[in-house]
N, C-alpha and C positions, 0 to 999 in steps of 0.2 A: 398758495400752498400747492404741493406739488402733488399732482393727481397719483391715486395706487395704482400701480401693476395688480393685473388678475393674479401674476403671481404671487403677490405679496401677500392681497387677501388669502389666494388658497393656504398660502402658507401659514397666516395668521390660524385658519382654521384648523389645523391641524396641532395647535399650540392646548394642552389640559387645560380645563377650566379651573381658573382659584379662587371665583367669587361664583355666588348665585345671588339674584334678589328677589323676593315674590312680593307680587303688587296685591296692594288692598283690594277685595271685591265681594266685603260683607258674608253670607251666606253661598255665595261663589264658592268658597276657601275650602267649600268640603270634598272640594276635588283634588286639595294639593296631597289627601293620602297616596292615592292611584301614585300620581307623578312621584313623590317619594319613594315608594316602592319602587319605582322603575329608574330611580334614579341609583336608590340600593343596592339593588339588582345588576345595576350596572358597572360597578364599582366606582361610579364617578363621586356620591359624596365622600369620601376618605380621600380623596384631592381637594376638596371645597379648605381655603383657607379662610375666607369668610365669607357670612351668610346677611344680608340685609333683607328688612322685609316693613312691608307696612300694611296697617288695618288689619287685617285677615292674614294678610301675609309676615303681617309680626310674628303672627300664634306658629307657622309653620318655620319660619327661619328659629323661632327660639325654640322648637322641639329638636332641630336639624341640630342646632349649635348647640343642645344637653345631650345630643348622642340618642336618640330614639331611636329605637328598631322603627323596620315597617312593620311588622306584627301587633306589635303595642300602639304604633299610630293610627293603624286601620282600626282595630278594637274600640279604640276613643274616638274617632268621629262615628261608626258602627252604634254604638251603646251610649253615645252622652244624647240628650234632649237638648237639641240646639237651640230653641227656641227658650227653653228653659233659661241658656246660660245669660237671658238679658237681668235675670232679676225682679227686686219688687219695682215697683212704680203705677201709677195712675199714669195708663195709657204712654206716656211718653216720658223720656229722660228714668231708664232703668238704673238701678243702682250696680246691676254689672256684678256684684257679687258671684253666683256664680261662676261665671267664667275665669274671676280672678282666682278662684278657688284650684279650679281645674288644673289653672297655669301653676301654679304654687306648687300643687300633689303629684304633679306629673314631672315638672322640672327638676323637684326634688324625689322622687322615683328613680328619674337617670340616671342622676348623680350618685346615688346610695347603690342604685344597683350595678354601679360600674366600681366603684370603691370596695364591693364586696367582694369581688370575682376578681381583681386586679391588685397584684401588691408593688403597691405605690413608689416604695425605695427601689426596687428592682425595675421600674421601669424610668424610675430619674437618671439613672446608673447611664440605661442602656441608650435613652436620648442624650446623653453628655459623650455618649460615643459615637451617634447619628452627627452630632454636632459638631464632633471633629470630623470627620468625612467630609463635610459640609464644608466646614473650610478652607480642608485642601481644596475645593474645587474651585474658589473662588477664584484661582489664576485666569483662568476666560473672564473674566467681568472686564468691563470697565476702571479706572481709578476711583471714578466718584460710588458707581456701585459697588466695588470691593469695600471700599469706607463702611457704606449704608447698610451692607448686610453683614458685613463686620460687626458692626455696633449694636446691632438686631441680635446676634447667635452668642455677644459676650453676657447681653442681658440677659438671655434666656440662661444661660451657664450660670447666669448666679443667680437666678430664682433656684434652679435646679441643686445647686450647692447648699442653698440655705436650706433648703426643704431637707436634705441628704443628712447634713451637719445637726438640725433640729430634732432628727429622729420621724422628721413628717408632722411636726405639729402643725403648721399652717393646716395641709390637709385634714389632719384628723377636727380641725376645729370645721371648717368645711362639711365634711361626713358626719359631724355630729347635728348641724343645720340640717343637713338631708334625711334623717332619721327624725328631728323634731318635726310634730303635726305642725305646730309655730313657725318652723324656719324660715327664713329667707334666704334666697339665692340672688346673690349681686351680681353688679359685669364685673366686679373686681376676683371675683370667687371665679368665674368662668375663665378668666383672663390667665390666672393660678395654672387651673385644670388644662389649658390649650396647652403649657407648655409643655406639660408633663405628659400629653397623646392629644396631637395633633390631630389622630386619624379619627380621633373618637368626639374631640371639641375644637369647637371654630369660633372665631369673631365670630361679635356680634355687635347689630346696628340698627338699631331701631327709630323710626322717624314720628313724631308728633307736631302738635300743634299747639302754639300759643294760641289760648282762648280771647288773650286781652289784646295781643297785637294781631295777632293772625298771624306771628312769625314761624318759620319751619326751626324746630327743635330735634338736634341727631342725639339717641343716648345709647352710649357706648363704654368700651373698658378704659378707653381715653378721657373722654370728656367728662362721663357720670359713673366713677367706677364704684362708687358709694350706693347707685343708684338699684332697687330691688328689678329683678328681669322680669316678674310677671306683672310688676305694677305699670312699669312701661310699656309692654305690651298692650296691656288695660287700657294706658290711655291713648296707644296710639290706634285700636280698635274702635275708640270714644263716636262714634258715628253721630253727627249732632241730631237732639231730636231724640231719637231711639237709646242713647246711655247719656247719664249726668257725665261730667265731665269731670276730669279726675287732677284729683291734689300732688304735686310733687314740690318738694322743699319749698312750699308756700305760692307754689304758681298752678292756674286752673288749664289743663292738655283738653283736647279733642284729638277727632282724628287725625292721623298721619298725612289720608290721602287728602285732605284738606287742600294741602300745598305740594305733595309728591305721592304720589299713588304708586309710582315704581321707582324707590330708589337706586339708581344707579350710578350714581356720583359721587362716589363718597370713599370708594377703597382707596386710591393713591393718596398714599400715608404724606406726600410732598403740598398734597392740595391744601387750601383750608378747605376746611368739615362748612360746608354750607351748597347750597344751590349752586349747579355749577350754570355758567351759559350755555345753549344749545343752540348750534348751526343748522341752518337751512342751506347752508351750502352744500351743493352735492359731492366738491370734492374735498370738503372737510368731514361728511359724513362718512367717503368713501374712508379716508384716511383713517378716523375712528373705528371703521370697521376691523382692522388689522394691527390696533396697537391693543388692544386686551380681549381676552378672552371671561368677560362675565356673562353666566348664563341667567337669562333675564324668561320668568315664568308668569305670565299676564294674560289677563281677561281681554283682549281689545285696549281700549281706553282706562275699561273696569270703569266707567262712569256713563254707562251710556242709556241707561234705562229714566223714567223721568220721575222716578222716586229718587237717585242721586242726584241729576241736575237739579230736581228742587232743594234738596239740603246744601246744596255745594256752591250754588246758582248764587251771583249778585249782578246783572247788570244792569250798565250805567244810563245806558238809551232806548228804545225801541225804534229798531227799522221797520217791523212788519207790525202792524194796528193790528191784525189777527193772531199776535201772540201777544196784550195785553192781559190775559183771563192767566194764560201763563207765566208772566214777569210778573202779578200780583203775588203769585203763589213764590213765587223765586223769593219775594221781598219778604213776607211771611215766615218764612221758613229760616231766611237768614236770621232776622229780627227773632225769632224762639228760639234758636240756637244762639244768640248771644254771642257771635265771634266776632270779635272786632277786626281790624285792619283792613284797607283797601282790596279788594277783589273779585275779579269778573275770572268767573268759569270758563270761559272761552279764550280766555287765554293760558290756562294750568290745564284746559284740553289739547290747545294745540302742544302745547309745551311738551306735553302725555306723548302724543301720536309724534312728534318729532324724537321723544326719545326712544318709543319700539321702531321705527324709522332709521336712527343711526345703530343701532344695535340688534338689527333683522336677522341676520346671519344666527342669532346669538339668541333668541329666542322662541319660547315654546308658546305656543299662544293658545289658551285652554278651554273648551266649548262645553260651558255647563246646559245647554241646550235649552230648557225653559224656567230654570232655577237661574232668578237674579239676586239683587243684591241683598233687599230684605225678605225674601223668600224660606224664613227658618224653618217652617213647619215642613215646606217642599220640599229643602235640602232634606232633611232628616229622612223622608218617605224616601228618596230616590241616592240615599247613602252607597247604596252598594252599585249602582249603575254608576254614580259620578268615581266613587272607586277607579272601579273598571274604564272607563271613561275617559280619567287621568293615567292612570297606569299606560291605556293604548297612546294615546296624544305624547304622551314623554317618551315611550318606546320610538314610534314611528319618526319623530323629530329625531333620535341619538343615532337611529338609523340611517336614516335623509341624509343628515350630516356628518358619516363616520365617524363619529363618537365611540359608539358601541353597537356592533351589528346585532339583531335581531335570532337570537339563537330556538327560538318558540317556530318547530314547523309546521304549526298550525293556525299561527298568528295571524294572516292573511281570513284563513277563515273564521277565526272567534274577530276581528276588525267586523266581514262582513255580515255577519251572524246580528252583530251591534248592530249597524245600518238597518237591517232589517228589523229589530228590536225597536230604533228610531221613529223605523217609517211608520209601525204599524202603530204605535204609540199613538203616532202625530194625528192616523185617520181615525183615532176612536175605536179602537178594536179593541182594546182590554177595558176600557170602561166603560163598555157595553156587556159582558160578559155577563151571566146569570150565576148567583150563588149555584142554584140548581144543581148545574150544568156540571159547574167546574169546582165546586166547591168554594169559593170564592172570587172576587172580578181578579184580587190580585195574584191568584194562583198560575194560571196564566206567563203573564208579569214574569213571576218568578222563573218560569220554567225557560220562558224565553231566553232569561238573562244567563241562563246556568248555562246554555249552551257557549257563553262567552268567557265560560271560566275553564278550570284546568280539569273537575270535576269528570265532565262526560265526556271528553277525552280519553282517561286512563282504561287499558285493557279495553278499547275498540279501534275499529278500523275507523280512517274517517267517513269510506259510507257507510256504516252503520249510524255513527252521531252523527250526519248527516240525512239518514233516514228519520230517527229519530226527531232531530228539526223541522222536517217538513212533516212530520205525520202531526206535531205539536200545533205547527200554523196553520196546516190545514182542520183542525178541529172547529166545526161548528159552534158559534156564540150561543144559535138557537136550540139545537138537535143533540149536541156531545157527536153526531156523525161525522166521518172525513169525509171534507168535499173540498174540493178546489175552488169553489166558489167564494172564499175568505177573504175577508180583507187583508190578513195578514200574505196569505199567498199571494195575493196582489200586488200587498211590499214588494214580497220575495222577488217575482218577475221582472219588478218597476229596477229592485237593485241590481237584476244579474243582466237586465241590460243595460245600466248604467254606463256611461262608457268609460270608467275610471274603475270600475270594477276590474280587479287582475284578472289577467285570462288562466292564472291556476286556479281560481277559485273558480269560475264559469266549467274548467274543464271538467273537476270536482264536480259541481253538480250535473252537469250532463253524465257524468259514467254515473253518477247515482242513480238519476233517473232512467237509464237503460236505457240514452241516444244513439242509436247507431251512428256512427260518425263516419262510415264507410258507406251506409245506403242513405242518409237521410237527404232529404232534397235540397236542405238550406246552405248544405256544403258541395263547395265549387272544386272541382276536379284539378281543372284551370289552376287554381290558386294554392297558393301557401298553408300548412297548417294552423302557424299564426294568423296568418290574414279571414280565414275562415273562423276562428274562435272571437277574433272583434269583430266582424259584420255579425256573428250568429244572434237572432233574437230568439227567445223564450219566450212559449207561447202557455196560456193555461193550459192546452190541454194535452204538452208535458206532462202537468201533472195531474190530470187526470187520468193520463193512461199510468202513471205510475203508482195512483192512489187506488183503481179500479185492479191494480194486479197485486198490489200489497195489502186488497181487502180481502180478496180470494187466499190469498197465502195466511193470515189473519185468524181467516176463517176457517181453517185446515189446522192451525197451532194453537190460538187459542183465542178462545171465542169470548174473553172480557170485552168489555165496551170500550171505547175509546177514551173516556172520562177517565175511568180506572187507569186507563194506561199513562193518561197525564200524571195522575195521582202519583203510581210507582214510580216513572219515568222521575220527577222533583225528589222524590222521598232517597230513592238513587245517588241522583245530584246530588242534594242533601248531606247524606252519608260517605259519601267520595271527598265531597269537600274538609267535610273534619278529620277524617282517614291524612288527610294532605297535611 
């Protein structure tokens, strides 16, 4: 195979994306809000022609492919009890109810509320006029693809004529499903809906697991268009162990990531629909990299903590005698989950990391920080950081890769605002806190996070919200006093001498803190002003002298306590955010 020109990739990258897939990763998944949004935001889903996804990442590609806002997305991972959505059961094998419920009222939500607001013959009309355009254009094609999407835009033409001719009853019988509590939404029903707004509904592709074979099962508007969209979901969520395993036309599903955690293989409508093979060749990966454009959103592996290896885990020998206490528990766990057919983890691992491997370019790869896979209760507590979280990770990639530039001028700093929010996390600084003090450990928490939203931004300068920030970190766990002495401030330092840290945001905080930068000794005359902004390190007693003049100033304007000032400072935040 003939190796790529750099130019070919560059060029490949500059090519829309027309697929996305989101990889299964349990209670991972409640970060694919954030990325949604930023995906919204960016105008790139209304190009997505189709969406795959599996485990967790079924639930996200099938909100993406019923057309969900990100307002309504963030709201439902925000307000659902994740933990909740497993169901009844004794300890293991929940019945999932539930979440199938979620998927149902939600799926059926989108549909309803786009049918409402949308009149249906007027926009058949107007896609049967998109469609000729379409086909003038086809003279650049090839023969065989002028054929192939010939044949693509004459079916769509007469879905669109029949619906036209009928007066819209397919749809209205559809819309009436979406209005029943009872309804079902099929992929044949979605399938309907894509042609008629493309921008609003996408394929769909969902991956499971034969329980009896262990074979990978795709259900799609192709293969299962009979098929209900939230019960596949259901089952390709089916995590063995933690959900019973679920019924479709007489056969028992598990998980999706079973057998493919990041479906990626499955859009080229020429392929068969199954596993495709994957190269370890570098210059067949290379080549890969520049013949499509699907954007692929994953955890890593998404199996790499050793609550998935145990459920996922079957090997056939042991090399190392000191992971026998571990390949019991592998055996265990297979054997209570009930999945039949031949399989070792270590090779549907490698298979995993060979495919974020050929499609690196092409991927956003998402850091739910200490929330893994069955981590329900965590996710839920930490919803609105993984939010946030996602939202920056998909920004910063669309960015990276000219996708969509970053139009937020303050992004850089609510990014390190995070870092800092991270670090102080990581040493114990908020859940040490004293109700006392703060009115809460998680009060804190909050205030921290809000610096990373849109909130304390509006109607300031950024060093005032920058003031602001550090008078928050520097607050006292013990005393409610400002001191520099915080572990949180410690963060602070540890980030801003980071050395990935942007030099806008270092510069940002030196003119907050009132560095001379004309007399201070750490800057070299000799040198560049860039070059002086990466050598510069931050010292505490920066902020001490900036804490010791802003107690004085404090003290002059208004003589509440520091605690109180946290207190208003959130309640602020607070108020700003639902104002937005």
């Amino acid at each position: 195979m003939k190796n790529s020109s750099i130019e070919e990739i560059m060029a490949a990258q500059n090519q829309p994306f027309k697929c996305a897939s989101f990889s299964g990763g349990g209670a991972k998944g409640a970060i694919y809000s954030g990325a949604h949004e930023a995906l919204s935001k960016g105008g790139i889903l209304k190009g997505f022609e189709a969406v795959a996804g599996s485990s967790a990442g079924s639930l996200t590609a099938a909100m993406i492919a019923t057309g969900i806002s990100s307002e309504k997305y963030k709201q439902i991972t925000k307000d659902t009890n994740l933990k909740g959505l497993l169901g009844e059961g004794f300890l293991i094998n929940k019945d999932g109810k539930p979440l199938l419920e979620l998927l149902r009222t939600t799926i059926r939500s989108n549909i309803a509320d786009f049918l409402e607001q949308n009149d249906v013959i007027g926009l058949c009309n107007k896609r049967l006029q998109e469609i000729d355009q379409q086909k003038s254009a086809l003279g650049s094609l090839s023969p065989s693809e002028q054929e192939e999407s010939l044949k693509e835009l004459t079916r769509q033409e007469s879905v669109l004529q029949n619906i036209i001719d009928s007066g819209g009853k397919e749809v209205e019988e559809i819309r009436q499903k979406s209005l029943d509590p009872e309804g079902k939404i099929l992929f044949g029903d979605l399938a309907v809906l894509r042609v008629i707004a493309p921008e609003t509904f996408k394929d769909l592709l969902v991956t499971a697991t034969r329980r009896d074979t262990g074979d990978l099962e795709i259900f799609d508007s192709r293969n299962t268009p009979d098929v209900e969209i939230a019960m596949a979901c259901r089952a390709s969520a089916s995590i063995p162990i933690v959900f019973e395993p679920v019924k479709i036309n007489g056969k028992e599903y598990v998980d999706g990531g079973y057998r493919d955690n990041i479906p990626l293989s499955y859009f080229d409508q020429d392929k068969e629909t199954g596993p495709q093979d994957i190269s370890d060749n570098p210059a067949e990966i290379q080549a890969a990299k520049k013949t499509g454009r699907t954007l692929a959103l994953a955890f890593g592996s998404s199996m790499d903590d050793s609550a998935n290896i145990a459920i996922y885990s079957a090997k056939e020998k042991i090399v190392d005698p000191s992971k026998l206490v571990k390949f019991l528990m592998d055996v265990v766990f297979k054997v209570l989950a009930r999945v039949g057919g031949i399989f070792k983890y270590s090779e549907e691992e490698n298979k995993t990391h060979e495919k974020l491997r050929e499609n690196a370019l092409n991927t956003v790869v998402l850091n739910t920080d200490d929330v893994g896979t069955l981590s329900f209760d965590k996710a839920q507590e930490k919803a609105e950081y993984l939010h946030i979280k996602g939202f920056m990770q998909t920004s910063r990639y669309l960015d990276n890769h000219d996708v969509v530039p970053i139009k937020d001028p303050n992004f850089e700093l609510k990014d390190f605002l995070l870092k800092v929010y991270e670090d102080s996390q990581s040493k114990g600084t908020v859940q040490s806190w004293k109700d006392k003090v703060t009115g809460g450990k998680s009060e804190k928490l909050n205030v921290l996070l809000d610096f990373c939203k849109d909130g304390p931004w509006q109607n300031k300068t950024k060093e005032e919200v920058l003031t602001d920030a550090i008078t928050v970190a520097a607050t006292s766990r013990t005393s409610g006093m400002v001191t520099a002495d915080t572990k949180t401030v410690k963060a602070l330092v540890g980030a801003l001498n980071d050395a990935f840290t942007p030099e806008t945001v270092r510069l940002d905080f030196a003119r907050t803190l009132g560095i001379d930068m004309q007399k201070d000794k750490r800057f070299d005359p000799s040198k560049t002003f860039s070059q002086n902004m990466a050598e510069f390190k931050f010292k505490d007693s920066d902020f001490k002298e900036f804490i010791k003049n802003k107690q004085a100033t404090t003290a002059r304007e208004n003589p509440k306590s520091m605690s109180e000032k946290i207190k208003e400072q959130q309640a602020q935040n607070v108020s700003r955010a639902r104002e937005i």
